[in-house]
N, CA, C and O atoms as CSV, one atom per row, in Angstrom:
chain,resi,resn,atom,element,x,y,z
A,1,UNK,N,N,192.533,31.906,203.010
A,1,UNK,CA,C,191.313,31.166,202.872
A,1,UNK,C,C,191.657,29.826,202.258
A,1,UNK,O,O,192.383,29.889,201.267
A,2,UNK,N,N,191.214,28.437,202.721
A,2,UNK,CA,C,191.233,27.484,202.086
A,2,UNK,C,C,190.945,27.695,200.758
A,2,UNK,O,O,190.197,28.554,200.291
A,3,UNK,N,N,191.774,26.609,200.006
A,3,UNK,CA,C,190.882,26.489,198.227
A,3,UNK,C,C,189.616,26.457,198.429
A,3,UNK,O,O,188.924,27.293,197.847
A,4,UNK,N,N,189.026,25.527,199.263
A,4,UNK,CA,C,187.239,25.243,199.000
A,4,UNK,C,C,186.684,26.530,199.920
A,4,UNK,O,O,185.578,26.444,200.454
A,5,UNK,N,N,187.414,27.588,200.056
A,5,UNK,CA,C,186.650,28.679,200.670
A,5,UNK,C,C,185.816,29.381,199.307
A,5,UNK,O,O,184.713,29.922,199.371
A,6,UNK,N,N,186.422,29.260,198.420
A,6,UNK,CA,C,185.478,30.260,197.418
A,6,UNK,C,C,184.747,30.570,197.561
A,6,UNK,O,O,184.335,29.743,198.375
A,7,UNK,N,N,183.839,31.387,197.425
A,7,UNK,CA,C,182.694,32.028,197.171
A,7,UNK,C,C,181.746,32.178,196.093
A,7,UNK,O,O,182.101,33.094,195.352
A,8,UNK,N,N,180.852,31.716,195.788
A,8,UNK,CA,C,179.731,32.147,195.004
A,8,UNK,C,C,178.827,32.788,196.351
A,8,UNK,O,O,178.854,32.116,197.382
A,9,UNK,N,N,178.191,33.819,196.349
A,9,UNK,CA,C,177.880,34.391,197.486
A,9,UNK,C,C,175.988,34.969,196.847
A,9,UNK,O,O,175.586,35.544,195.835
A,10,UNK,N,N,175.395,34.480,197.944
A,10,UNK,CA,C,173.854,34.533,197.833
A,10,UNK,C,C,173.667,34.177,199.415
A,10,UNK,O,O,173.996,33.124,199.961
A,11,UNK,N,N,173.103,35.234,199.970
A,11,UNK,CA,C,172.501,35.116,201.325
A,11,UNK,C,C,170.936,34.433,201.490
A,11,UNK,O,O,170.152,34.536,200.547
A,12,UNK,N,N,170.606,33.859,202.521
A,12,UNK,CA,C,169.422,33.502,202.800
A,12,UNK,C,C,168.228,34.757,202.358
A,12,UNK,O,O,168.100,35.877,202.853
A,13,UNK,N,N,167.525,34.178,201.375
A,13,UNK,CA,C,165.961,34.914,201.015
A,13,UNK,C,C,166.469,35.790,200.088
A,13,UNK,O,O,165.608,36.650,199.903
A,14,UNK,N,N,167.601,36.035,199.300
A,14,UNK,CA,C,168.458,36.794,198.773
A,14,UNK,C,C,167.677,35.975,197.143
A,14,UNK,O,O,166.933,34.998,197.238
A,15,UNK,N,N,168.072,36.659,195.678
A,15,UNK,CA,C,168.029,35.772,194.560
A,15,UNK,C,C,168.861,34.810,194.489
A,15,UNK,O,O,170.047,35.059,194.705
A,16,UNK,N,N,168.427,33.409,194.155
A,16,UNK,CA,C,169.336,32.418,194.246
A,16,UNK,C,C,170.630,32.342,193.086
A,16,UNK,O,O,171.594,31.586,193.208
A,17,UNK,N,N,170.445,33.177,192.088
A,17,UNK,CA,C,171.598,32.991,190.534
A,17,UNK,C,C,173.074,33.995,191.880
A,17,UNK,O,O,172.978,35.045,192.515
A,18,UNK,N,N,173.964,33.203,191.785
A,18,UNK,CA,C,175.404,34.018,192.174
A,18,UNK,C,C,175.647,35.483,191.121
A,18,UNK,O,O,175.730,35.497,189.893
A,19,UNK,N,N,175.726,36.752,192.167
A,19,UNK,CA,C,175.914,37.711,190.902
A,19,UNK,C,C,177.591,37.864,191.524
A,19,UNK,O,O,177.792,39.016,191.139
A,20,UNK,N,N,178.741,37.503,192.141
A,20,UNK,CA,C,180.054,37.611,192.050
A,20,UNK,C,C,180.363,36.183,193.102
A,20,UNK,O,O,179.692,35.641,193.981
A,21,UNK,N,N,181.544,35.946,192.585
A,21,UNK,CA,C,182.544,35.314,192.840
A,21,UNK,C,C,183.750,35.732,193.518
A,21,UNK,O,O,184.305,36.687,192.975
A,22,UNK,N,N,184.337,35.253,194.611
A,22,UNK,CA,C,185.762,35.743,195.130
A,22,UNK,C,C,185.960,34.627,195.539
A,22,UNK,O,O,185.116,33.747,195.708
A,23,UNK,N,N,187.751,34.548,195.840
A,23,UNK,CA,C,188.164,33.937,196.718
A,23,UNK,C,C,189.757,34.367,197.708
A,23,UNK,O,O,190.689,34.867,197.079
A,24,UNK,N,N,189.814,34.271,198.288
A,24,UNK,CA,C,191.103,34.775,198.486
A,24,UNK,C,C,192.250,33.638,198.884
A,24,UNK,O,O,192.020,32.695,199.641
A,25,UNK,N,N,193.666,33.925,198.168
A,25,UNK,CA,C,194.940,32.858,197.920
A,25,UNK,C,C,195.912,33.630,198.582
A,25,UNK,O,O,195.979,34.856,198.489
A,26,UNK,N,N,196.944,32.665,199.498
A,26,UNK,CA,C,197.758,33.424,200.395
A,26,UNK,C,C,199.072,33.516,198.925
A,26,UNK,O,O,198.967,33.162,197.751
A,27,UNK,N,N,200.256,34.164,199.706
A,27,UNK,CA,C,200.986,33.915,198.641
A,27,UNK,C,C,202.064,34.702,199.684
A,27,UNK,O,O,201.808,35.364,200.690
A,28,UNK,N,N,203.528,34.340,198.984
A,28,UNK,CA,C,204.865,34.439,200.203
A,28,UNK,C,C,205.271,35.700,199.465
A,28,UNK,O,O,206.416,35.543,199.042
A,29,UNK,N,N,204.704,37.079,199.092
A,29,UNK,CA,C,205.477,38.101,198.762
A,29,UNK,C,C,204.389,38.923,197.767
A,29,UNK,O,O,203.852,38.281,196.864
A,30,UNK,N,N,204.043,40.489,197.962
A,30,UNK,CA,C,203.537,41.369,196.978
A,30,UNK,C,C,204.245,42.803,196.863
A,30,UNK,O,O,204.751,43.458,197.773
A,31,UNK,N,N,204.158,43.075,195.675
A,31,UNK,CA,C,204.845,44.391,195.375
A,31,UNK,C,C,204.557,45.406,196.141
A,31,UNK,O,O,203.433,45.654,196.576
A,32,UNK,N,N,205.833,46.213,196.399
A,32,UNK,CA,C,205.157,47.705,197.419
A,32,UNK,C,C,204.871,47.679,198.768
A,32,UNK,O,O,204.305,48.505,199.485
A,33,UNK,N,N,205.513,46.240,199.077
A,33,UNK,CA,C,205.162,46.153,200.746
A,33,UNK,C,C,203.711,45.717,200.724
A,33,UNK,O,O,203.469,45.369,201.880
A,34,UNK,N,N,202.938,45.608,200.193
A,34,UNK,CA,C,201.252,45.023,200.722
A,34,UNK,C,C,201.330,44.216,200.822
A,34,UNK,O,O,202.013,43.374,200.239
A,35,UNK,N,N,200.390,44.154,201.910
A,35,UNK,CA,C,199.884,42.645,202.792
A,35,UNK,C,C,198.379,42.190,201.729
A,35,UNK,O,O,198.149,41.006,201.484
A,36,UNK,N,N,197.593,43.173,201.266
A,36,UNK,CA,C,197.056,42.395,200.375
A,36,UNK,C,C,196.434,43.457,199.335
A,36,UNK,O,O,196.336,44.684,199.356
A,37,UNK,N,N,196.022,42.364,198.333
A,37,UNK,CA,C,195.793,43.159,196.849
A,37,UNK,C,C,194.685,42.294,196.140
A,37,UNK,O,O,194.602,41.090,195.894
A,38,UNK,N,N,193.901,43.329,195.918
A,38,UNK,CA,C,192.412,43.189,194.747
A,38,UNK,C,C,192.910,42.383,193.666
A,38,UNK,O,O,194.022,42.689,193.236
A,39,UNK,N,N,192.296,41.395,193.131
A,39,UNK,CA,C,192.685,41.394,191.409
A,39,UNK,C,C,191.797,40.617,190.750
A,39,UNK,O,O,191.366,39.502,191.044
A,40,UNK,N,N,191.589,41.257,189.911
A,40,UNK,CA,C,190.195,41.042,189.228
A,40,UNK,C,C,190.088,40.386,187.952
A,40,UNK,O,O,190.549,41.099,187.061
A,41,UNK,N,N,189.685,39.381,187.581
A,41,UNK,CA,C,189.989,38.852,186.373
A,41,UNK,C,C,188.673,38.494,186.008
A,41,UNK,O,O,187.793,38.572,186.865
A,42,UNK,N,N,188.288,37.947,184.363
A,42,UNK,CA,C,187.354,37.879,184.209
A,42,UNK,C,C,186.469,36.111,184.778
A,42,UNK,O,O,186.884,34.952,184.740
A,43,UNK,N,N,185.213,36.693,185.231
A,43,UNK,CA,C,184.892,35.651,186.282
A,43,UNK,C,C,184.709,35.467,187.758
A,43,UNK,O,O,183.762,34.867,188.267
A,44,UNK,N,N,186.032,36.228,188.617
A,44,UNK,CA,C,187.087,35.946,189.246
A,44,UNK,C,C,186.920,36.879,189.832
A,44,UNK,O,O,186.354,37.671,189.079
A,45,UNK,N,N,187.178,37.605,191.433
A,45,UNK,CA,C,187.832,38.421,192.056
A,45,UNK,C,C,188.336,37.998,193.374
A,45,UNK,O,O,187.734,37.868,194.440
A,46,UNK,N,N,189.992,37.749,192.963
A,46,UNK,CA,C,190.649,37.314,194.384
A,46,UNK,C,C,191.325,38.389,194.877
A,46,UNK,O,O,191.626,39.250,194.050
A,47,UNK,N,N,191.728,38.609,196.329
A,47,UNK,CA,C,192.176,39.017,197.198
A,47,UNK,C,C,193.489,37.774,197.464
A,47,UNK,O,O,193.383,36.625,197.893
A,48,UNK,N,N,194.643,38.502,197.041
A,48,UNK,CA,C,196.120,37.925,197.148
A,48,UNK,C,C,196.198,38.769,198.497
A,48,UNK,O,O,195.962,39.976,198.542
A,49,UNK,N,N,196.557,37.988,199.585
A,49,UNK,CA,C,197.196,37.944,200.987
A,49,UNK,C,C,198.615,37.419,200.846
A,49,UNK,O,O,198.949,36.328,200.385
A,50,UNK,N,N,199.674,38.737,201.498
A,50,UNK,CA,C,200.397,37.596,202.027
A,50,UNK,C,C,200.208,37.041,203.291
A,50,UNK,O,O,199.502,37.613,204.121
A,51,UNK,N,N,200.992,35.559,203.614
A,51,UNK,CA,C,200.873,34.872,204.420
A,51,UNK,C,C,201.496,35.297,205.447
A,51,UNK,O,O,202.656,35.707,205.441
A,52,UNK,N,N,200.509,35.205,206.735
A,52,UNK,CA,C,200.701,35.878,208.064
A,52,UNK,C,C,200.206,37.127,208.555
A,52,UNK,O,O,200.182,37.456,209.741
A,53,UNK,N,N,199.810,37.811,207.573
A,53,UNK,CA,C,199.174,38.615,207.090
A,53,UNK,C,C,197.764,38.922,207.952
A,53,UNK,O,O,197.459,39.847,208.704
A,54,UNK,N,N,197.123,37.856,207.548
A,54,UNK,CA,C,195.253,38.009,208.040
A,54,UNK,C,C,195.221,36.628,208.695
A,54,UNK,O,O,195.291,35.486,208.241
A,55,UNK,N,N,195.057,37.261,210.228
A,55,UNK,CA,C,194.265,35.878,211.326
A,55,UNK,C,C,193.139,34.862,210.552
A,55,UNK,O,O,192.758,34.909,209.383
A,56,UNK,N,N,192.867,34.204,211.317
A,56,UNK,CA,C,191.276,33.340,211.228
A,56,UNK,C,C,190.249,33.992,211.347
A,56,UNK,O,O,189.338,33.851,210.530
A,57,UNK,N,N,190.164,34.780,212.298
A,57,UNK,CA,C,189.387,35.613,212.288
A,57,UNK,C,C,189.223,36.972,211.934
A,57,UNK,O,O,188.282,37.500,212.526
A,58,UNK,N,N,189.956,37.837,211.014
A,58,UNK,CA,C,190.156,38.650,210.222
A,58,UNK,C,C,189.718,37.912,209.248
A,58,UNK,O,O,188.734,38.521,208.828
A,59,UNK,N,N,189.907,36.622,208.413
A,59,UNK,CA,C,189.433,36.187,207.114
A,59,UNK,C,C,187.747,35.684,207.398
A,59,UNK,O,O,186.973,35.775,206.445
A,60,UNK,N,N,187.262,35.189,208.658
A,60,UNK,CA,C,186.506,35.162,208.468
A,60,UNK,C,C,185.237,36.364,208.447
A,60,UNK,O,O,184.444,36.496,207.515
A,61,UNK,N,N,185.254,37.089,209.546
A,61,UNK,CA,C,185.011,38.286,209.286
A,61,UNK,C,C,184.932,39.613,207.954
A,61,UNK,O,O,184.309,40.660,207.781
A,62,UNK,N,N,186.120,38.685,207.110
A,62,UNK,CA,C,186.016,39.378,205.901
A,62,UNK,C,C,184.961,39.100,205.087
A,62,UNK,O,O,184.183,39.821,204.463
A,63,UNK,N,N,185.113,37.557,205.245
A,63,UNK,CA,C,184.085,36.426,204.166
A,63,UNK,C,C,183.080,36.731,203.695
A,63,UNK,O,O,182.636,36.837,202.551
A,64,UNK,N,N,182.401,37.003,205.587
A,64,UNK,CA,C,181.404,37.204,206.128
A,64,UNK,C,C,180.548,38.812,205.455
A,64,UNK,O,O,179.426,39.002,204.984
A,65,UNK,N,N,181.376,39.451,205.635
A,65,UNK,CA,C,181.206,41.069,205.124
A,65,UNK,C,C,180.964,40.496,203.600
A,65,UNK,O,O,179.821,40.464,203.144
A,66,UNK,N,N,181.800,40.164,203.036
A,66,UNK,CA,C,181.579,40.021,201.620
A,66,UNK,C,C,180.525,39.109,201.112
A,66,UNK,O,O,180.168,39.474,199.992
A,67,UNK,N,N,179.867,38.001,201.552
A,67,UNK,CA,C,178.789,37.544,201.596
A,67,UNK,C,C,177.721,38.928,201.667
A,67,UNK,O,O,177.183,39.549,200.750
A,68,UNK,N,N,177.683,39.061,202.705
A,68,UNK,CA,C,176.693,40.929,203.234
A,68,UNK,C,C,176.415,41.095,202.013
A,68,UNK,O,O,175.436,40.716,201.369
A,69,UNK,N,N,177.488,41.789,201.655
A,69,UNK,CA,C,177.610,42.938,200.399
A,69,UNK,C,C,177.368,42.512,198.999
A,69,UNK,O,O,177.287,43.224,197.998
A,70,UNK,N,N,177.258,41.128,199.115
A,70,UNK,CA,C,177.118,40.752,197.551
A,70,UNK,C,C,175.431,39.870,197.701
A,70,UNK,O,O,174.527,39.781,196.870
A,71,UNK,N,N,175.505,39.487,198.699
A,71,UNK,CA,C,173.852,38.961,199.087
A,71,UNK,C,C,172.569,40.043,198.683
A,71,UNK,O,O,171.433,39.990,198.213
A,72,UNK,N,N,173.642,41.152,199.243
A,72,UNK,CA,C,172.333,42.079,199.353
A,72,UNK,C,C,172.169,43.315,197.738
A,72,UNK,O,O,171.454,44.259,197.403
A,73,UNK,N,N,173.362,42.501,197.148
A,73,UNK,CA,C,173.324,43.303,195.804
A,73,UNK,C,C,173.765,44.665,195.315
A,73,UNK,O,O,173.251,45.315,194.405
A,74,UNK,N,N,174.823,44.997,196.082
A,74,UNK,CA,C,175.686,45.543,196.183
A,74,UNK,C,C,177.031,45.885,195.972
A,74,UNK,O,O,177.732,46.848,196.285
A,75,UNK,N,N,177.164,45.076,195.495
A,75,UNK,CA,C,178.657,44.174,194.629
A,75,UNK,C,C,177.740,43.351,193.194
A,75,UNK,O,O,176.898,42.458,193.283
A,76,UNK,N,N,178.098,43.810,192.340
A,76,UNK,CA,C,178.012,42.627,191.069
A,76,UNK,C,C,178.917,42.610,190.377
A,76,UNK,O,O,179.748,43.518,190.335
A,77,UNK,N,N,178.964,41.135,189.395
A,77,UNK,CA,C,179.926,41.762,188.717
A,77,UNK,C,C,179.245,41.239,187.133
A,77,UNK,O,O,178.318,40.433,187.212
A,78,UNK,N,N,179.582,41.577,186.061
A,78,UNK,CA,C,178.582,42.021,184.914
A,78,UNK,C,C,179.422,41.666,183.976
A,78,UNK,O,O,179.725,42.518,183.141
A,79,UNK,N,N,180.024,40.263,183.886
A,79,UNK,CA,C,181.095,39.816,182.912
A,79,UNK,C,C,179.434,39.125,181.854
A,79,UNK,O,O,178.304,38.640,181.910
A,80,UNK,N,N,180.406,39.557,181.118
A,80,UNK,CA,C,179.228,38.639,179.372
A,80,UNK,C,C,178.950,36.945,179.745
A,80,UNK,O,O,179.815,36.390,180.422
A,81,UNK,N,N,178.148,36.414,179.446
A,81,UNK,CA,C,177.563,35.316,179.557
A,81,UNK,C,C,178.523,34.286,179.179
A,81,UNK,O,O,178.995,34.412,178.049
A,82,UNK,N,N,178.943,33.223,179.929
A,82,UNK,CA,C,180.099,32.213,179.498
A,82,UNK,C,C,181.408,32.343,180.062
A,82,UNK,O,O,182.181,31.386,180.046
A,83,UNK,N,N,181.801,33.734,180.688
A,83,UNK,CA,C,182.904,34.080,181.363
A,83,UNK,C,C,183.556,32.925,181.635
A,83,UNK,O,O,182.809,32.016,181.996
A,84,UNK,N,N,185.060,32.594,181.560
A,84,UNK,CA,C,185.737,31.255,181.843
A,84,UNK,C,C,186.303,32.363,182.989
A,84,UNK,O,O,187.117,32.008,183.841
């Protein structure tokens, strides 16, 4: 995903306050053979890809799903107020 892919994710007619954040960062190598990995920090939840890994359209399709799922409030994430 590009840097400016991030996500603050709120679907149309959805509440407008962002309740999660993702983004996903390619990267040239992950432990254990995976092509990709969750990681969750406070604020934050990226998806480390390695590169070559996920088409254009596998990432967008992902995006897309994850928009879904967090639009519709289904995903939150419940860090304390101020989270850096």
């Amino acid at each position: 995903m590009a840097d400016d892919d991030a996500q603050r994710c709120d679907e149309p007619g959805e509440l407008s306050e962002p309740r999660a954040e993702f983004d996903m960062e390619f990267v040239d190598w992950l432990p254990g053979g995976r092509a990709v990995i969750p990681v969750e920090s406070q604020g934050r939840f990226t998806w480390l890809v390695v590169r070559g890994h996920v088409s254009e359209q596998a990432r967008q399709e992902f995006v897309r799903e994850l928009q879904h799922i967090v639009g519709r409030g289904l995903w939150r994430q419940d860090w304390p107020a101020g989270a850096d």
